[in-house]
C-alpha positions as CSV (number, residue, x, y, z in Angstrom):
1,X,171.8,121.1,167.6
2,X,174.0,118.1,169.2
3,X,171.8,115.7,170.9
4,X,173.3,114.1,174.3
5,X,172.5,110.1,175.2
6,X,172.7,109.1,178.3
7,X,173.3,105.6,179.5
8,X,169.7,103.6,180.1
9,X,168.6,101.8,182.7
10,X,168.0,98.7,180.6
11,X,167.0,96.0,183.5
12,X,165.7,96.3,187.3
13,X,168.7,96.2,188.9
14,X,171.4,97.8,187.1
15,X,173.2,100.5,188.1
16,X,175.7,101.0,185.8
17,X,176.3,99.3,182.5
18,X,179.7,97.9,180.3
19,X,180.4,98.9,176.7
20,X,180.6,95.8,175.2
21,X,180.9,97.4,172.0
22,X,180.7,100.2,169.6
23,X,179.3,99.3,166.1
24,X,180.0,102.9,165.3
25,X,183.0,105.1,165.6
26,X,183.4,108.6,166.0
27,X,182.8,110.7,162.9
28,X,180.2,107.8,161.6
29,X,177.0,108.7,159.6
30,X,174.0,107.3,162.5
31,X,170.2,106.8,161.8
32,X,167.2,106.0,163.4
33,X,167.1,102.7,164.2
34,X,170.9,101.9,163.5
35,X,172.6,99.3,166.0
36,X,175.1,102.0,167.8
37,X,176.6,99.7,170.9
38,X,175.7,96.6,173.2
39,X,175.7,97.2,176.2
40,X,177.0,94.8,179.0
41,X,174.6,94.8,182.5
42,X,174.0,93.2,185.3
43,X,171.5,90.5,183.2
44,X,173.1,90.5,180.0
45,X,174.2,91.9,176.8
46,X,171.9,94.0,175.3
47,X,172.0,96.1,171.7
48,X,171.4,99.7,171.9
49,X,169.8,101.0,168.2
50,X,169.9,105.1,168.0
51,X,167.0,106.5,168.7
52,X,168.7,109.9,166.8
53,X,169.8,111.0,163.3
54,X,172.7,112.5,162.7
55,X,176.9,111.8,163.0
56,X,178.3,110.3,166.4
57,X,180.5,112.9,167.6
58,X,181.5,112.2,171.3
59,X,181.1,108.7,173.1
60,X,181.7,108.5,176.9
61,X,183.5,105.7,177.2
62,X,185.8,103.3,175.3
63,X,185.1,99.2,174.4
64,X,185.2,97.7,178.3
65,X,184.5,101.0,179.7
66,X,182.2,101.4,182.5
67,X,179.3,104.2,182.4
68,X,177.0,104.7,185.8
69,X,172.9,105.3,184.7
70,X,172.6,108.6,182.9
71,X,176.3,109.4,182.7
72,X,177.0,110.3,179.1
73,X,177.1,107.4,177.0
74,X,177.4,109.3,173.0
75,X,177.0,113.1,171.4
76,X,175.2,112.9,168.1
77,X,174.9,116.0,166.1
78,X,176.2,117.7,163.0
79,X,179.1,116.8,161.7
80,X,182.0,119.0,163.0
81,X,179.9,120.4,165.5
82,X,181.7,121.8,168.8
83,X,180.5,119.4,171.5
84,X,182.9,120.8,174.1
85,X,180.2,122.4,176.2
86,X,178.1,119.4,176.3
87,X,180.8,117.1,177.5
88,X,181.7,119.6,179.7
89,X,177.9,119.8,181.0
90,X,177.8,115.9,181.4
91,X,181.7,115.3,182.6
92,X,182.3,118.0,185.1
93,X,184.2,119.7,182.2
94,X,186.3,116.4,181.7
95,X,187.7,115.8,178.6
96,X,185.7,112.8,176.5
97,X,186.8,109.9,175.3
98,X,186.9,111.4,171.6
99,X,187.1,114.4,170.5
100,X,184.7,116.3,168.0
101,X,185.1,115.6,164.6
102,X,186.1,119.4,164.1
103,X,188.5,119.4,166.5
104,X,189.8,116.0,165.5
105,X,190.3,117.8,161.7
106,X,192.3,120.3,163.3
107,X,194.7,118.0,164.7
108,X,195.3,116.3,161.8
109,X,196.5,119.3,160.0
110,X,199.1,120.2,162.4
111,X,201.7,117.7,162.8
112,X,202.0,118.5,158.8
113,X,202.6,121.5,159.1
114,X,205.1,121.4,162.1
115,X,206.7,117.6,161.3
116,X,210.0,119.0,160.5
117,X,210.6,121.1,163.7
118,X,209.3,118.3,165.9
119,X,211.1,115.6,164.3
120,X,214.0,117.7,165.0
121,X,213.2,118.4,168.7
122,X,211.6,114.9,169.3
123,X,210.3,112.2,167.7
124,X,208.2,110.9,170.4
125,X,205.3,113.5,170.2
126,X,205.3,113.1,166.3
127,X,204.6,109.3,166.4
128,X,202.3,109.0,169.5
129,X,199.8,106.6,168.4
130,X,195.6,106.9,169.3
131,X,194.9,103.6,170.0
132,X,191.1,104.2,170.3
133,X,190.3,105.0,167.0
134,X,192.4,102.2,165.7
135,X,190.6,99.3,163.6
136,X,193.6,97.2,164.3
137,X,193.6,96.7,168.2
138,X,192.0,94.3,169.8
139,X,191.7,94.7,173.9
140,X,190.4,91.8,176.7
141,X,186.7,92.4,176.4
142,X,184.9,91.8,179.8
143,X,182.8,88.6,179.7
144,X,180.9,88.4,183.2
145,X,179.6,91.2,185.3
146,X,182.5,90.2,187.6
147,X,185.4,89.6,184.9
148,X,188.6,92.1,185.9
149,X,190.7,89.5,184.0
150,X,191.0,86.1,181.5
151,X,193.2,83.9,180.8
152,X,194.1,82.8,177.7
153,X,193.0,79.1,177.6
154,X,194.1,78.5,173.6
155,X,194.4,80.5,171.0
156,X,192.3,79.0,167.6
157,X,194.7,81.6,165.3
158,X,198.6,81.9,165.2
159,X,200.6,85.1,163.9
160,X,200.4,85.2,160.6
161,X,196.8,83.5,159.9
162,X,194.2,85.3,158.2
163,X,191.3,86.4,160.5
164,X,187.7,86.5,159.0
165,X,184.7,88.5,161.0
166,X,183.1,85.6,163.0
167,X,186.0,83.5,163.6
168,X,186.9,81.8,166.9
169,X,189.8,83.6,167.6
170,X,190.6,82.4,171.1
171,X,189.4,80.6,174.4
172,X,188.8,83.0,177.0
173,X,189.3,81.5,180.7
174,X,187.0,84.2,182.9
175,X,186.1,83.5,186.7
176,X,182.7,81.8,185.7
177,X,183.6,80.0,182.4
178,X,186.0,79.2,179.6
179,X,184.1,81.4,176.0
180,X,185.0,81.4,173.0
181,X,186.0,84.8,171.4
182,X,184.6,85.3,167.7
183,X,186.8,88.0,165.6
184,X,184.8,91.0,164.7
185,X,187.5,92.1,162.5
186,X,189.4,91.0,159.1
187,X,193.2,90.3,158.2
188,X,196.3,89.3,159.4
189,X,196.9,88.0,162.9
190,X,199.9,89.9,163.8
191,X,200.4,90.1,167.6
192,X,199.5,88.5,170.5
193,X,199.0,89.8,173.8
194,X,200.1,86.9,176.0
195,X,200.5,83.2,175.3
196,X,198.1,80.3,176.1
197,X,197.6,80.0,179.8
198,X,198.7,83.6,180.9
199,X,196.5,86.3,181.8
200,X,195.1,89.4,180.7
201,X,193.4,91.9,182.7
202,X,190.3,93.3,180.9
203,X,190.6,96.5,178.2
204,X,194.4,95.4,178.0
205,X,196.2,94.3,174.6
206,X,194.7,90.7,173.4
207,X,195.8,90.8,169.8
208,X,196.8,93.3,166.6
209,X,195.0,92.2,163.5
210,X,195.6,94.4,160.6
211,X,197.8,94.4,157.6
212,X,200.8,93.4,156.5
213,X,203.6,96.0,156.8
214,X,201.7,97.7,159.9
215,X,204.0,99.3,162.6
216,X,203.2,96.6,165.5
217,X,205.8,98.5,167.8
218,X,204.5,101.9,167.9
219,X,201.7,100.1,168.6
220,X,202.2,98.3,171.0
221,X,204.3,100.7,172.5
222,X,201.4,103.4,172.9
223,X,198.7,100.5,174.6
224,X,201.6,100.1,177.4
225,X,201.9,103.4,178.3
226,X,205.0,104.5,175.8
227,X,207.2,102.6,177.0
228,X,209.9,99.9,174.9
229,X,207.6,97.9,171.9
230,X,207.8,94.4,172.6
231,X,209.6,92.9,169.4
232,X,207.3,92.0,166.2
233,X,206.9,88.6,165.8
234,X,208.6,88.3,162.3
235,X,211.7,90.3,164.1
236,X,212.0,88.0,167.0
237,X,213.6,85.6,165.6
238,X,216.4,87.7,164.2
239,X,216.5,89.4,167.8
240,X,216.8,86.0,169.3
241,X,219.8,84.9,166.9
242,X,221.7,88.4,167.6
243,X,221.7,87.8,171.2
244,X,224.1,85.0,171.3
245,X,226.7,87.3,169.7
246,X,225.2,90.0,172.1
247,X,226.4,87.8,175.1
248,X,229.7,86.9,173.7
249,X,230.8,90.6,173.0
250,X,229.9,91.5,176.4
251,X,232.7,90.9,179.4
252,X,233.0,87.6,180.7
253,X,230.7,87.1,183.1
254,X,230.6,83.8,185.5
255,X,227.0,83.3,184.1
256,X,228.0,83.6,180.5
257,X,227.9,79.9,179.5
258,X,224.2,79.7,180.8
259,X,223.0,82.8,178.5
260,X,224.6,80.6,175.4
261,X,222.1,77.9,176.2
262,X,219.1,79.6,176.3
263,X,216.9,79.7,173.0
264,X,214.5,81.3,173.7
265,X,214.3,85.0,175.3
266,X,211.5,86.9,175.9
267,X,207.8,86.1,175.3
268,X,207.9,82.2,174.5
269,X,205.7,81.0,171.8
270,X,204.0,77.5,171.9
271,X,200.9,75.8,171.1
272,X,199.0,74.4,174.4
273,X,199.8,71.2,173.8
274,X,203.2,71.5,173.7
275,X,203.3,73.4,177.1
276,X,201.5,71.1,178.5
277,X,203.4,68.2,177.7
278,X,206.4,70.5,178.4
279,X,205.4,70.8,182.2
280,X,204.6,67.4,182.7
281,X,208.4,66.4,181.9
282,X,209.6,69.4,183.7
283,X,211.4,71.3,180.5
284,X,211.7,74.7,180.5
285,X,210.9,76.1,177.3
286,X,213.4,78.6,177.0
287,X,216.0,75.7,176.0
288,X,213.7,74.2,173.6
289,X,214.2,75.3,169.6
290,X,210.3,76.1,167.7
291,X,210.0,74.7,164.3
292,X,206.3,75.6,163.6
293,X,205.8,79.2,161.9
294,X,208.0,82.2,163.9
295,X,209.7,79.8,166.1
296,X,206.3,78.3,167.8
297,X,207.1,75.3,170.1
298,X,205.2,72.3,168.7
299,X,204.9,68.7,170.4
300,X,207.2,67.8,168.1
301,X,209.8,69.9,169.5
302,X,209.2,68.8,172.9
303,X,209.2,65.3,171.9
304,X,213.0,65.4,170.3
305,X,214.6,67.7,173.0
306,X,217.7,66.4,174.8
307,X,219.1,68.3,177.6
308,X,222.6,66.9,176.9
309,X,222.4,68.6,173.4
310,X,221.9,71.9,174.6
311,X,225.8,73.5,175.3
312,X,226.8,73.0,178.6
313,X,230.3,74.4,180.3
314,X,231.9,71.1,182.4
315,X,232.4,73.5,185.3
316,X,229.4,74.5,186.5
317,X,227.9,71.4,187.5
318,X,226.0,73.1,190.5
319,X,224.3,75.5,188.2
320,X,223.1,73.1,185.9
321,X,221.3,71.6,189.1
322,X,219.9,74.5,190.7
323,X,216.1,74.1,189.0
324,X,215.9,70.9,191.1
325,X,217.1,72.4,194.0
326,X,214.1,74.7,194.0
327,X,211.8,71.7,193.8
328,X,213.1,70.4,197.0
329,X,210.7,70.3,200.4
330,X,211.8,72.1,203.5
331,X,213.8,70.7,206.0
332,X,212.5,69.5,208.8
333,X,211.8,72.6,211.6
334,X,211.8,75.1,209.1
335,X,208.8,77.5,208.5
336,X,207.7,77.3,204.9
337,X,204.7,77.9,203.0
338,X,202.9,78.8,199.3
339,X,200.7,82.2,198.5
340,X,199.2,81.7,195.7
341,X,197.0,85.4,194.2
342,X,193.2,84.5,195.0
343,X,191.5,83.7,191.4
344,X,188.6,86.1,190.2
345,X,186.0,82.8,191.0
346,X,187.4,82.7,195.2
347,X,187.1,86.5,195.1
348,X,183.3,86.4,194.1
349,X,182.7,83.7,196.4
350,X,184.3,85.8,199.2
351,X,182.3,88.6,198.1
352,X,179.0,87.3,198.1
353,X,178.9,84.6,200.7
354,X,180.1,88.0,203.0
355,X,176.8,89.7,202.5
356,X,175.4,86.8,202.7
357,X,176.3,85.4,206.3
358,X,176.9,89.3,207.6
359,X,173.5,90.9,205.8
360,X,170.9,87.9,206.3
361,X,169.8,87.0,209.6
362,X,170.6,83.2,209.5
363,X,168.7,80.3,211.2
364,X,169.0,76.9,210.9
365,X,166.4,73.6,211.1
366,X,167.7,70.4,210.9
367,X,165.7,66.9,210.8
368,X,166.6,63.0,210.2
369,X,165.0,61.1,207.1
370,X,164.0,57.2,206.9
371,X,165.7,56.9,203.4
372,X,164.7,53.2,203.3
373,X,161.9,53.4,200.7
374,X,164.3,55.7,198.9
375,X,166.9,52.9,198.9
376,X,164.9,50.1,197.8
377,X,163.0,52.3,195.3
378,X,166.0,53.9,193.6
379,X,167.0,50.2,193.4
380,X,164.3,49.5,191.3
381,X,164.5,52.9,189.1
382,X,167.6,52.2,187.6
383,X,166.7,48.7,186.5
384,X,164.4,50.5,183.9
385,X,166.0,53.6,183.4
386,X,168.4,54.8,181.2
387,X,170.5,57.1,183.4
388,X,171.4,56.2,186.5
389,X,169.2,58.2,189.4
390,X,170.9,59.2,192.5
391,X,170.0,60.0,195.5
392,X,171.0,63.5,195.1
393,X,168.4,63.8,192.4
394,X,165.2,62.0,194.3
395,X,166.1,64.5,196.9
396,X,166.1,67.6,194.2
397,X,162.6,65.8,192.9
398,X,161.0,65.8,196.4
399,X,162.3,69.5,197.2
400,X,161.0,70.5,193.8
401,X,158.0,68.9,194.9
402,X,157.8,70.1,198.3
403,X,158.2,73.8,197.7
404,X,155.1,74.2,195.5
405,X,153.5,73.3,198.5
406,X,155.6,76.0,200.7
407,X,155.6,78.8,198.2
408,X,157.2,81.1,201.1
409,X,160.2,78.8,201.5
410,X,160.4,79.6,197.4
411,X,160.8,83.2,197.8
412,X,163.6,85.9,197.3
413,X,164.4,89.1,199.4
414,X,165.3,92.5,197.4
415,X,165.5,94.6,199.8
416,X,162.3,96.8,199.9
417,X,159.9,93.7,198.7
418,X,159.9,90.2,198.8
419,X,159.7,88.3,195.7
420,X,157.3,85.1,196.1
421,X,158.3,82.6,193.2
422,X,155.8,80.4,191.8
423,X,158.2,78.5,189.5
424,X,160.7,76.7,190.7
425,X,164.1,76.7,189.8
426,X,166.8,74.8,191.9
427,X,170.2,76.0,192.3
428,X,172.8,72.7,192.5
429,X,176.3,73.7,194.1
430,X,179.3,72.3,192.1
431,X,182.6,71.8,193.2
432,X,185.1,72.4,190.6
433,X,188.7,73.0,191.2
434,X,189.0,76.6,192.0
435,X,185.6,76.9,193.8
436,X,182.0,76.9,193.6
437,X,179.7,77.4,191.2
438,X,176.2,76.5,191.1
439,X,174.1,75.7,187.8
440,X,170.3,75.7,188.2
441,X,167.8,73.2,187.2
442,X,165.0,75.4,186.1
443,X,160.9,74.3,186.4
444,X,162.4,70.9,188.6
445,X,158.8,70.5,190.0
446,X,157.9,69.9,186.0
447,X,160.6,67.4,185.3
448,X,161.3,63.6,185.2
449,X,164.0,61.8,187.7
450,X,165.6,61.0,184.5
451,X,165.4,63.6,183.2
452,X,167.1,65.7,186.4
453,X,169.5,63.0,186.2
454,X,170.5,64.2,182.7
455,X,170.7,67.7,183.4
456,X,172.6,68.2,186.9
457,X,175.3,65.4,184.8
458,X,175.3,67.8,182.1
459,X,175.9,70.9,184.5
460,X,178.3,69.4,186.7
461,X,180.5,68.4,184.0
462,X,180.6,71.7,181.9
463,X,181.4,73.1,185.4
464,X,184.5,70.9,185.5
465,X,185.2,71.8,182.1
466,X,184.6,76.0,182.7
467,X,181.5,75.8,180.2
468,X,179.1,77.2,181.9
469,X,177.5,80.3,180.6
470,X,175.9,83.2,182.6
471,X,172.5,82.0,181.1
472,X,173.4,78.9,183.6
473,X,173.5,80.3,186.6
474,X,171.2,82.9,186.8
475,X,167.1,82.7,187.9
476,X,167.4,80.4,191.0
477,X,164.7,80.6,193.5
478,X,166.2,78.0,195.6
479,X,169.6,76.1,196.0
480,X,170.6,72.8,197.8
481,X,174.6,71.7,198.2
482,X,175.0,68.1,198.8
483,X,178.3,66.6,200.3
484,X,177.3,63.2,201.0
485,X,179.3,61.5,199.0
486,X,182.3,63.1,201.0
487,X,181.1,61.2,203.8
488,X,179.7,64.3,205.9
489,X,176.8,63.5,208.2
490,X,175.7,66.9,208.7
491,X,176.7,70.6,207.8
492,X,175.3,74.4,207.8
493,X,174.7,76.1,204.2
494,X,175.5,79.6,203.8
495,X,172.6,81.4,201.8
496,X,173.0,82.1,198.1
497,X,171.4,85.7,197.7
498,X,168.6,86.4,196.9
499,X,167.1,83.0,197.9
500,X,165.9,82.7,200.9
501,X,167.1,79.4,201.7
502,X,169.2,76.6,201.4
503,X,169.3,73.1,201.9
504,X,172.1,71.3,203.1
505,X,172.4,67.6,202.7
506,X,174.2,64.7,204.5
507,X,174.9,61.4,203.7
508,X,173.1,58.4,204.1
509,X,174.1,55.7,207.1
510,X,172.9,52.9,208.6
511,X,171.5,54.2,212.1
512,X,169.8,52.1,214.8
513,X,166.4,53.1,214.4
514,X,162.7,51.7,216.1
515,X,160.2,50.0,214.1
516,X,156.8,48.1,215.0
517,X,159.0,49.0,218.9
518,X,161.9,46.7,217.9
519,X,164.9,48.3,217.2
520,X,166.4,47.5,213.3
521,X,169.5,49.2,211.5
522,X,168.0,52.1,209.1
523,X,169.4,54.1,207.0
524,X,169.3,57.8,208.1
525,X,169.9,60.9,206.3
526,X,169.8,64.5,207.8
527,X,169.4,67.5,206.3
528,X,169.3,71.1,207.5
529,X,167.5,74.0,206.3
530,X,169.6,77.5,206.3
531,X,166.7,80.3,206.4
532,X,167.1,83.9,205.8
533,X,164.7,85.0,209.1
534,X,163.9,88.8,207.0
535,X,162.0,86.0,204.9
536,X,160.8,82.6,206.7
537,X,159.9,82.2,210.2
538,X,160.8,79.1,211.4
539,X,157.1,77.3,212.0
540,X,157.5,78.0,208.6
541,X,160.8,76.5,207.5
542,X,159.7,73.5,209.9
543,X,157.0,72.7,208.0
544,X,159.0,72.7,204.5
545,X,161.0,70.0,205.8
546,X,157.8,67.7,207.0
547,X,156.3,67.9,203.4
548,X,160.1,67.2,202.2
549,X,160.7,63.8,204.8
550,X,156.9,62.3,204.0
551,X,157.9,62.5,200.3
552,X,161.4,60.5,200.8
553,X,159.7,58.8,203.0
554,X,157.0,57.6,200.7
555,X,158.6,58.3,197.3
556,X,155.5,57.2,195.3
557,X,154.1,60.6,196.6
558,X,156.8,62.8,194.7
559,X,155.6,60.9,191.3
560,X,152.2,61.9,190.9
């Protein structure tokens, strides 16, 4: 009798989980013990070994497809077994994913015994193409527990290149990092869903590897839905030479000449370099001829294109100018403005800095700091050592330092409990370009100035670069955010759940201050504490930040 598994609850949290992939398809031989999917959660990517014997029959959901806890995840049974009333059972009487390998025999055998009379009533039903069960296709896996979409940062392979299992075949741009994509199939590279630097939302087409000879049309005409097959790309060259002669059997039009100019029509290909260069000069690349392998834009290419050598009629003057015309600002008294789409990294941060501020009851502590000694000791520091300290990571030290001492202040909320850390592992907030993102230093209390020095430079430049991994970011107990260096004297953290707090810093500046009842310039930096109240009262939170100003204030104390 079929067995049914359901989908696991494979960490504390998780609630539903993402097929990351299957490592068997329907109609495969499974044993005990055989690797039958990973499994995407809320943690990480996990491998999922069989725990029955048998042939997979049924799975619940496709590569990238989500499954809720104990919604049917796989049928394993006898082969050509009727599953029907199981998926039923489990679905609501859905149809699966797959069907049963009977039923999938039976199918088989029809459209040759009834290919003539549909191929004389329609064509369309006789060539319909089941994308899931084919080897070939490759579709945008998701990468992060918030990925919807990537971008295509480079591609590593070119149409036409052979594809081993384990090769990088692309750079995937995701809201958290840029990954690397490894091939898990072999062959030809012969389509590509998008070009560098356009995007892909997750589960659609990435790439066809297969074959030589293999209908890339049909396709990917049946991943978008039926509708017109973008044109191979060993056809679109000879599509993109026929439509000159297209354009000048058509009736004269007034935009005629302009249509003789362009090269390039449709979907443009170009290595990254080449586009990028191309932007920075302001060509559009549908003027500009490929040389490299199916017409692909190179830098050479960019680097010999002339705009006078591209066929211009004397007439149209004002057309020739219009691109520049778009570039121009608006006059003066007119309204004008620029939406851009919000990127999957603002969307997050909208999203969780929400609950956040609207969930946790903030409250916030602020106090002033002598950083003298800190001044004059980092001074010193950096005579001997071999990375340069800053103050940003004397202040990590001492709060490192500081909540060992406050263990409360170190704590997370979950909701029904309260999780009180004992290691220490400090959250630093990054700014990159499209946002935020916040790499955590992990055991700081444990670690050297230098050798905090090392890591938060390592962190902060992967961030810039979209390196990070998930492994990165996850695990803090604690998180500070620094903008000093902008010159801000003092600012209000939201909370990064589930910490309970945050610490905001300002920068330093020379203050009139008292000493020995005269009064001498100082320098001053203050700091407020943002507090989740569900957690840390404030006598609480107060006397966090007395342990944390007697050890800048007497950095020796941090050192021991």
């Amino acid at each position: 009798m079929a067995e049914v598994i359901l989908m696991p609850r494979l960490s504390d949290t998780m609630t539903e989980g993402v097929i990351a992939a299957w490592h068997k398809k329907v109609g495969d031989s499974v044993k005990k013990g055989d690797l039958l999917a990973e499994i995407e959660t809320d943690k990480a990517t996990m491998e999922l070994e069989s725990y029955q014997e048998g042939t997979l029959l049924h799975v619940g959901a496709d590569k990238g497809g989500k499954l809720q806890v104990n919604d049917l995840l796989a049928i394993i049974g006898k082969a050509g077994e009727d599953v029907s009333a199981l998926v039923a059972q489990h679905s609501g009487g859905g149809s699966g994913q797959a069907a049963p390998a009977a039923e999938e025999k039976k199918e088989e055998s029809k459209p040759a015994e009834s290919k003539p009379a549909e191929n004389k009533a329609s064509e369309a039903p006789a060539k319909s193409v089941d994308v899931s069960s084919m080897e070939e296709v490759v579709l945008m896996p998701r990468l992060s527990d918030t990925m919807t979409e990537g971008v295509i940062a480079a591609w590593h392979k070119n149409v036409g290149d052979s594809v081993k299992k384990g090769e990088v075949l692309a750079e995937i741009e995701t809201d958290k990092a840029t990954m690397e994509l490894e091939s898990y199939k072999e062959g030809k590279l012969l389509y590509q869903g998008a070009k560098a630097g356009e995007k892909i939302n997750v589960n659609d087409l990435l790439c066809i590897i297969g074959n030589e000879g293999l209908d890339v049309n049909a396709i990917v005409s049946a991943v978008k839905g039926g509708g017109a097959a973008a044109p191979a790309p060993a056809q679109e060259q000879k599509a993109q030479a026929a439509a000159p002669t297209t354009a000048a059997a058509a009736p004269a039009q007034a935009a005629q000449p302009q249509e003789q100019q362009v090269v390039n029509e449709g979907r443009i290909i170009a290595s990254p370099l080449a586009k990028k260069i191309a932007a920075d000069k302001g060509i559009d690349l549908k003027y500009v001829k490929g040389s490299g392998d199916n017409g692909r834009i190179v830098k050479t290419d960019i680097d010999s294109y002339k705009p006078s050598a591209a066929p211009a009629a004397a007439s149209q003057p004002a057309q020739a100018a219009a691109p520049a015309a778009v570039a121009t600002s608006a006059p003066l008294g007119q309204v004008s403005f620029d939406e851009v789409p919000v990127s999957q990294m603002r969307k997050t941060i909208a999203r969780r800095l929400s609950e956040s501020l609207f969930t946790a009851p903030h409250f916030y502590l602020t106090m002033s700091i002598d950083m003298d000694a800190c001044v004059a000791a980092r001074a010193k520091l950096n005579e001997v050592s071999k990375v340069k300290i800053s103050f940003n990571d004397m202040v990590l030290k001492a709060t490192a330092v500081a909540l060992k001492q406050h263990p409360k202040v170190n704590s997370s909320w979950l909701g029904d409990k309260i999780r009180i850390n004992h290691h220490v592992n400090i959250g630093v907030a990054v700014a990159v370009e499209e946002g935020l993102l916040v790499p955590v230093v992990r055991f700081a209390d444990g670690k050297s100035l230098s050798q905090i020095a090392v890591e938060v430079k390592d962190f902060a430049q992967k961030a810039k670069d979209k390196k990070l991994q998930p492994a990165d970011w996850e695990g803090s107990t604690f998180t500070i955010s620094n903008l000093g260096m902008f010159g801000i004297d003092q600012f209000t953290a939201i909370i990064n759940p589930p910490d309970a707090c945050i610490l905001a810093i300002g920068g330093i500046s020379q203050e009139p201050v008292v000493k020995n009842n005269q009064i001498v310039p100082g320098n001053v930096m203050k700091v407020t504490l943002s507090c989740d109240h569900r957690v840390v009262d404030g006598a609480t939170g107060a006397a966090f930040l007395q342990t944390l100003k007697s050890l800048l204030e007497e950095p020796l104390r941090m050192m021991i």
